[in-house]
N, C-alpha and C positions, 0 to 999 in steps of 0.2 A: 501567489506562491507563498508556501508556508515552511520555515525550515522545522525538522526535526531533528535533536542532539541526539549523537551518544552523550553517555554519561560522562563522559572525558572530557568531549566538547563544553556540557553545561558546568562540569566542574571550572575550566579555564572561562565560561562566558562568567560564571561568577566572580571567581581571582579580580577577571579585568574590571567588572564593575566596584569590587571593594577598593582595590590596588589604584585604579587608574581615575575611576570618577571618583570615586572618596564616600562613598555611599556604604556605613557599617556594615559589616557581616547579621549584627542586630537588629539592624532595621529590616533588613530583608526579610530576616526570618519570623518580626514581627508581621511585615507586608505579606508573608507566604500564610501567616496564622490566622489574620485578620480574612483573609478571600477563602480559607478552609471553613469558618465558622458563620460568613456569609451564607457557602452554599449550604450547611446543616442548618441554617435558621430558613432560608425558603421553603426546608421538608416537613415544616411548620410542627416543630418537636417538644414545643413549652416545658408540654408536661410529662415529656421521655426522659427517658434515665439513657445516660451517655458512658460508655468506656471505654477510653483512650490509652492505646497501648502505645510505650514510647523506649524505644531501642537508647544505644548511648551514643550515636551519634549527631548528626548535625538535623538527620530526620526526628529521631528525638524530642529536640528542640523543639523542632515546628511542634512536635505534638504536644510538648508542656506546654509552650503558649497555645494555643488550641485550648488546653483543659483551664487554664486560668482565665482566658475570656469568656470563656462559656460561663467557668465558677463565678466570675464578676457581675454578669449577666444573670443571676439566678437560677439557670439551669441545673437539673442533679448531674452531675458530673463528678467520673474516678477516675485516678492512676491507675496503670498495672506498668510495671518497670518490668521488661523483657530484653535485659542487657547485662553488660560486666561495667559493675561500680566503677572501679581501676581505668575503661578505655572511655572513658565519656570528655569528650568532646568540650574545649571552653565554655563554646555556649549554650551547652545540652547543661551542662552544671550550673551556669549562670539563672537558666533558666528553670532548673529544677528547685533554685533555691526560692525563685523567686515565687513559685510555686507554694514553698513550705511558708514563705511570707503571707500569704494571701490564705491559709489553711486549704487547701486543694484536696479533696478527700484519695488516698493511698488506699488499694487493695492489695494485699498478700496471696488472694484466688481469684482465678481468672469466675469461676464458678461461685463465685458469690453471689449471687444474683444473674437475672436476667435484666439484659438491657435492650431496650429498644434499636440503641444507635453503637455499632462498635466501629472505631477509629482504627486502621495502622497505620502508626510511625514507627513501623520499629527497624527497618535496614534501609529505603530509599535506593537511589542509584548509587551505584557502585562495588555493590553485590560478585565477586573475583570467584569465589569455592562454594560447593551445592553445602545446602544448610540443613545439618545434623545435630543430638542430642536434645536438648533442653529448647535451643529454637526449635527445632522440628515440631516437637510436642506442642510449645504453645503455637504455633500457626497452624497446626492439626487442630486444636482446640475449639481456635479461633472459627475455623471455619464450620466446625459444629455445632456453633453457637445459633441461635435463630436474631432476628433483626436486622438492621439494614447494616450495608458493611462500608465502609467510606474508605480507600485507600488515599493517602498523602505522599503525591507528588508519582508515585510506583508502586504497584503490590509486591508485597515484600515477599521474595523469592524471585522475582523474575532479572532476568539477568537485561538492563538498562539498554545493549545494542542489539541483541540477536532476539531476546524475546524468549529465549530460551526457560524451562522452568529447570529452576537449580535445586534439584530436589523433590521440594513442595513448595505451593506458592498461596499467598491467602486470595481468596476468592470474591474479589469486590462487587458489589451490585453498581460502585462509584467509583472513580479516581480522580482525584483535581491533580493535573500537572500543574507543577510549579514555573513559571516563568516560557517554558515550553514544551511542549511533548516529545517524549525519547521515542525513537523508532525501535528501542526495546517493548513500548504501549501497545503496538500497534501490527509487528509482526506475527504472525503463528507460530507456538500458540500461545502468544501472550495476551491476545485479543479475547480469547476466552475466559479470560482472569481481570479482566477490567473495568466490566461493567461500561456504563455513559462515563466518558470520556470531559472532564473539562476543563481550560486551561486557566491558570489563576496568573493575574500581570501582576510581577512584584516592581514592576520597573527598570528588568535587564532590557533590553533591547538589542536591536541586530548588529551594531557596533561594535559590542562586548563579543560576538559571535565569531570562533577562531577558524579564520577564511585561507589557513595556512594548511588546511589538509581535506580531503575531501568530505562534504555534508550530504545529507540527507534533503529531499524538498519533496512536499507534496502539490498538487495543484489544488486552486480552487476555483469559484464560479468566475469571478472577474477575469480569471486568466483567458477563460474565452473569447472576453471581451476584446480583452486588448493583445492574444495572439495567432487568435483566430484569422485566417486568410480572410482580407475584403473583397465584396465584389465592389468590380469598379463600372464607371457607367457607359464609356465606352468599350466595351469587352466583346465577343465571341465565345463558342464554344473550346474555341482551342486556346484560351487565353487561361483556361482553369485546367489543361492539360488532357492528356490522352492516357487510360489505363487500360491495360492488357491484363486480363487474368485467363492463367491454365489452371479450370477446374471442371473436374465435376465429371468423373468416369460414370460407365454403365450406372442406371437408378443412381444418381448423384446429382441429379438437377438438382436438387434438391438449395444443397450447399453452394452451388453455382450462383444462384438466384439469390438466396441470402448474402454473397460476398461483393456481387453485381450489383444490388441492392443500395445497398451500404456505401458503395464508393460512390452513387449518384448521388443520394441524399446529402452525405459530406457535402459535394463539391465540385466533387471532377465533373470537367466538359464533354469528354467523351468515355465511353465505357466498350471495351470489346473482350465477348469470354468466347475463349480458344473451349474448344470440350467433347467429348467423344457423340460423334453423329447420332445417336440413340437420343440425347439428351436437347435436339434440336426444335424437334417440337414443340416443345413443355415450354421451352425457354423461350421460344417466339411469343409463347400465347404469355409466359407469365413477367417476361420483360421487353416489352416489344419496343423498349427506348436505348436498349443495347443492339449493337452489331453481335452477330453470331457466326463466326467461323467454326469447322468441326476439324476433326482427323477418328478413323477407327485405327488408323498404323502410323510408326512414327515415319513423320514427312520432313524432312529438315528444310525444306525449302519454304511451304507455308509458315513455317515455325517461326523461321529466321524477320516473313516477312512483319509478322506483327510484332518482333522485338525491337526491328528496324521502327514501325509505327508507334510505338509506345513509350510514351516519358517515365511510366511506374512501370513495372510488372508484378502481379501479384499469382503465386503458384500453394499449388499442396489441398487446397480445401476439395476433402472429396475425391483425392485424384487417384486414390487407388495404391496399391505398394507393388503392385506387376510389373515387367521387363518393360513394358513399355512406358510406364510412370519412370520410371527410373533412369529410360531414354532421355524425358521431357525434362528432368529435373536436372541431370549432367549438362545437358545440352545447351539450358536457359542460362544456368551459372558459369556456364564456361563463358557465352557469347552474348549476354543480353547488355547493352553498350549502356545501361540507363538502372537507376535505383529496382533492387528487388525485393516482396518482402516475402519471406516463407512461413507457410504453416502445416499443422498438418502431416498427410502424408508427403508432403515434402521434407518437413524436418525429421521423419521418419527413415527417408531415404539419403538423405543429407548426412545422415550419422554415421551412414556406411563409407562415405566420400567424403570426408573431411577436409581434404588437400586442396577440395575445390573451393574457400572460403578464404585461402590463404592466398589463391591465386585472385580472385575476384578485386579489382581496382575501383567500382562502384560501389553506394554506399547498399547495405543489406542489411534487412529487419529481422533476425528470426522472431518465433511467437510461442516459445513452447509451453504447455502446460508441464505440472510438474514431474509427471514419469515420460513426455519426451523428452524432456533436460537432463534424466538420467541415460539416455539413451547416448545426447549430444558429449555428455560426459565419461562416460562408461562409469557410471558410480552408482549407489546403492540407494534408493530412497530414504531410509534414516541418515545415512547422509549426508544428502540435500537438505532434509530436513532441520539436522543440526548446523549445519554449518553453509546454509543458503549466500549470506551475506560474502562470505570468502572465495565459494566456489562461484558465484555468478560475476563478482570482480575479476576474477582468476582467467575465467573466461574470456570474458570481452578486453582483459590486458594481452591474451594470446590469439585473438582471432580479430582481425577487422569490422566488428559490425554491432548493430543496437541488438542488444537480448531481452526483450519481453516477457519475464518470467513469469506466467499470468499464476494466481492462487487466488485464497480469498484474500489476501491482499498482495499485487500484482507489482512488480520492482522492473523499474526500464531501466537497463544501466550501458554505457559506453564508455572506452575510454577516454580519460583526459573531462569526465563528466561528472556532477555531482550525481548519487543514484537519486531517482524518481520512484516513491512508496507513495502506491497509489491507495486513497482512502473511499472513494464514492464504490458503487456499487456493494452487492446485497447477494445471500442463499439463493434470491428466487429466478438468479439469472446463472443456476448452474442447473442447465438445458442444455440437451443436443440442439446445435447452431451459434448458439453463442460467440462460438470463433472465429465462425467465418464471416460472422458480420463484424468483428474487429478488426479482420485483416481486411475486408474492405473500405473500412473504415480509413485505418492507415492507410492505406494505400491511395485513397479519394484526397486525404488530405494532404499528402505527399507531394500526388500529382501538382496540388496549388503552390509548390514553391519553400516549404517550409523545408525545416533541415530535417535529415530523418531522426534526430532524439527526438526533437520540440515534435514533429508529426504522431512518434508514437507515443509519447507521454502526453500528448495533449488527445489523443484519440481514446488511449487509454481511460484519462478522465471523463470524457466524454462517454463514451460507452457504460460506464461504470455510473455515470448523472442519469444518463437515459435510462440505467437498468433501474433506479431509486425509482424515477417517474411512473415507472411499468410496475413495480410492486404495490406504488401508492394508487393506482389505478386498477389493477388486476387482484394483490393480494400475493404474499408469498409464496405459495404454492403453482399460482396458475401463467405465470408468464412465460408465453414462449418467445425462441428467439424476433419471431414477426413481429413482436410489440415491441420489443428494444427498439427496431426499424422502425416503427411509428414514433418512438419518442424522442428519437434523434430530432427528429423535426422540432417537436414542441419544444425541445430546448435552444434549437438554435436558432428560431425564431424570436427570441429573446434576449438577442445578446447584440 
């Protein structure tokens, strides 16, 4: 597990390490300059011309040291000062001077030249109002410029927690975060603006890390390891649980079979898909390791009886938005005594029932993508868009349950929880199926006993691992969802 700051957070993890370890504000920002000018010597640049553009605050700074190690080093290396002389920072000044000490070569045009390597320091986190006038124009510039582009610590314009672009933003092929990655780096559409991603140790650490209000955390490979369900040696099939999934209306086997799929591979012990008798067939021949119960009309009594048999229930993939989908889905969430998770045409029909989420005393996963989260909210997709981070909080502070906000990068959030921004997975895993081998997913690993955040944020990851495996194998364009399902395996045979 990896925290990500807002810019609020890194501002107070810094305070504590000047204030409380006693570790200078100077030092750091030597430590931020020194791992900036590492990663520009591996792009092996001897004989590139370098320009560093350096705002007046504490970003700045990093960037004057930047240009004087480089200038120490022999590199050609310029200034361009993109700030108000008047607001600079002690040790944006300290270090500009130190600068003019060492003769550091100062540009008055950004267009003086072509440079191979262009640096921004010029705003950093903490970025509050969209960025007009004279910045505007030089990060217009900047980005018109050819050569490689190196952001320092954030591309300058994006707003440090939501990722939001505050205006215009400079367009990195690089970014070294400082000390740790903002979840402003990393959300939509900041991810577009950032180029390779990488994080530079100035020596804060998770101590300094203000644990007084809620953080951000991504998963990584290790978490597999060590939260991943065991098997144990003396076990059963019913020791890894029993999942129930209603899916997969008329021609829908489809989806039925990818979400059936998915929860065996996980984990789960038993597997049973509720699904409309047309689709019984298919499903004999293409999962012959599930139970197969049908209905063509709602039956409450068979319905009840596999809610009765079932530890997870997993509903929506496939299921259709008809009077009698609609049956299935009121029916499940009114009475199903055991965790549920929704996707799909469930949370399609769930939007119209709201009240049934409120009554609901089990724990529940919705899965929406991002225009059925508009739907769950009655709001507009711009938005959601702008303002993901508030509304998906908002949510799961007013509703009972884990919200799965999948995108190209995917937010589990619950109340009383830090949110989970998910990082792994790829382009080449936006395919029809996709989901419903997630909600299998979750739901497999549910069944084993985990709590339903840790199930869906660790499935989340997972999926998103498996989707990497399947592009590095197939190629961005050609992965369908059946290969995610193959590569669940290869990865969790290694863990």
């Amino acid at each position: 597990m990896r925290y990500l700051l807002t810019g609020k957070q890194m501002r107070k993890a810094d305070a504590y390490t000047i204030e409380k370890v006693g570790l200078p504000a100077l030092v750091l920002m030597e430590r931020a300059a020194l791992e900036v000018v590492r990663v520009i010597e591996l792009e092996r640049c001897r004989e590139k011309s370098i320009l560093v553009v350096c705002g007046s605050g504490n970003n700045g700074g990093d960037g004057y040291a930047v240009a004087r190690l480089l200038h120490i080093k022999g590199y050609d290396v310029s200034i361009y000062f993109a700030g108000d002389e008047a607001s600079r920072s002690k040790e944006n000044l300290l270090q500009k001077q130190i600068c003019e000490h060492y003769q550091v070569p100062v540009v008055k045009n950004l267009k003086e030249k072509e440079y191979n390597i262009i640096v921004d320091a010029v705003f950093g986190i903490g970025l509050s109002r969209e960025i007009a006038g004279e910045y505007r124009e030089v990060i217009k510039t900047l980005n018109s410029m050819k050569g490689l582009k190196i952001a320092v610590d954030i591309p300058s314009g994006l707003h440090d927690t939501s990722g939001k672009v505050m205006g215009i933003a400079f367009r990195a092929d690089m970014t070294i975060a400082i000390a740790y990655l903002k979840s402003g780096e990393v959300l939509p559409p900041a991810n577009e603006y950032t180029g390779e991603i990488e994080i530079a140790d100035i020596g804060i650490y998770d101590d300094a890390v203000p644990t007084d209000e809620p953080l951000f955390f991504t998963h990584e490979y290790n978490d597999l390891k060590k939260l991943y369900p065991k098997r144990q040696p003396n076990s059963h099939k019913g020791t890894y649980g029993k999942v129930g999934l209603i899916v997969g209306n008329k021609d829908m086997s489809g989806a039925a079979y990818l979400c059936a799929k998915a929860a065996y591979i996980t984990g789960a012990g038993l597997v049973q898909i509720y699904t409309h008798e047309e689709n019984r067939v298919a499903l004999q021949q293409l999962m012959p390791e599930a139970i197969i119960t049908t209905y063509d009309k709602f039956d409450e009594e068979n319905l009840q009886k596999l809610l009765d048999w079932s530890d997870v229930i997993g509903i929506g993939c496939g299921l259709g938005q008809n009077d009698l989908a609609d049956e299935l889905v009121k029916y499940t969430l009114a009475h199903a005594d055991c965790p549920c998770v929704v996707d799909a045409d469930g949370l399609n029909i769930l939007a119209k029932h709201m009240e049934l989420l409120k009554d609901r005393a089990m724990p529940t996963i919705l899965t929406p993508h991002m225009k059925e989260m508009t739907r769950l909210l009655s709001c507009k997709m711009d938005d959601l868009k702008e303002n993901r981070l508030e509304l998906l909080g908002g949510f799961t502070d007013e509703y009972p349950v884990t919200c799965v906000l999948k995108d190209a990068r995917t937010l589990v959030s619950k109340a009383g929880q830090s949110m989970c921004l998910n990082m792994s997975g790829n382009a080449a895993m936006a395919k029809g199926g996709s989901g419903d081998v997630l909600t299998g997913m979750i739901a497999g690993i549910l069944a084993q006993k985990l709590t339903e955040f840790d199930a869906a944020s660790l499935a989340v990851y997972l999926h998103g691992h498996a989707g990497d495996v399947a592009r590095d194998k197939k190629g961005v364009y050609s992965v369908l969802a059946s290969d995610i399902l193959d590569c669940i395996s290869a990865v969790l045979k290694h863990i």
